[in-house]
C-alpha positions in Angstrom: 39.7 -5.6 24.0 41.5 -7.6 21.4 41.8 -6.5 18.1 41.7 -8.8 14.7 45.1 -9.7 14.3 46.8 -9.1 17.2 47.9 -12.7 17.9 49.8 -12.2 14.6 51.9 -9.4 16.0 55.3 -11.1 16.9 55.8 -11.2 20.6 58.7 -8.7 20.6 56.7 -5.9 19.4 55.1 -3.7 22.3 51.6 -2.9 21.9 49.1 -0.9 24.3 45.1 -1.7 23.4 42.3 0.2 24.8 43.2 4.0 26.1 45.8 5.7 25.1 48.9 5.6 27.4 50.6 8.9 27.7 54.0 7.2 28.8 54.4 5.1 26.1 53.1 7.9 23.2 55.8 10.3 24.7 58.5 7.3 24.7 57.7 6.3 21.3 60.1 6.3 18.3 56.4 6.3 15.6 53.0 6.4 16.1 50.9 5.2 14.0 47.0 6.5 14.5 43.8 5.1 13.5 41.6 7.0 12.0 39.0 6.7 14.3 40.9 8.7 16.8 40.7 12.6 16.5 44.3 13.8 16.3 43.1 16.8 18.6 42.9 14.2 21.0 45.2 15.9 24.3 47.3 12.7 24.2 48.2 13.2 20.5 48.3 16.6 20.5 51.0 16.3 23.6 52.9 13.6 21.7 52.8 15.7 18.1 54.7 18.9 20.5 56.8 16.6 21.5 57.9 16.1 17.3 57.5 12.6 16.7 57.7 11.4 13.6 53.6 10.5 12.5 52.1 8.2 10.3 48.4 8.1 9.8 46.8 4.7 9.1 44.2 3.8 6.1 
């Protein structure tokens, strides 16, 4: 899967494309969720009880 865009991304930022990855949601210092991805999702669920700070995409 590669997303529109995501040869712009400068190299030194991480990205994960395709299923969500526990590891890095639980290591993260923001998530950023797309829309199309239910925040009852277990992954996101584990991450928000974990009290990262969120920001929903548009």
């Amino acid at each position: 899967m590669t997303p529109p865009g995501l040869d712009k991304l400068p190299q030194e930022v991480e990205r994960h494309v395709g299923g969500l990855n526990d590891e890095w949601l639980l290591a993260a210092d923001l998530i950023v969720a797309s829309p199309g991805i239910a925040l009852a999702h277990p992954s996101l669920s584990a991450a928000a009880s974990a009290a990262l700070e969120w920001k929903l995409s548009a």
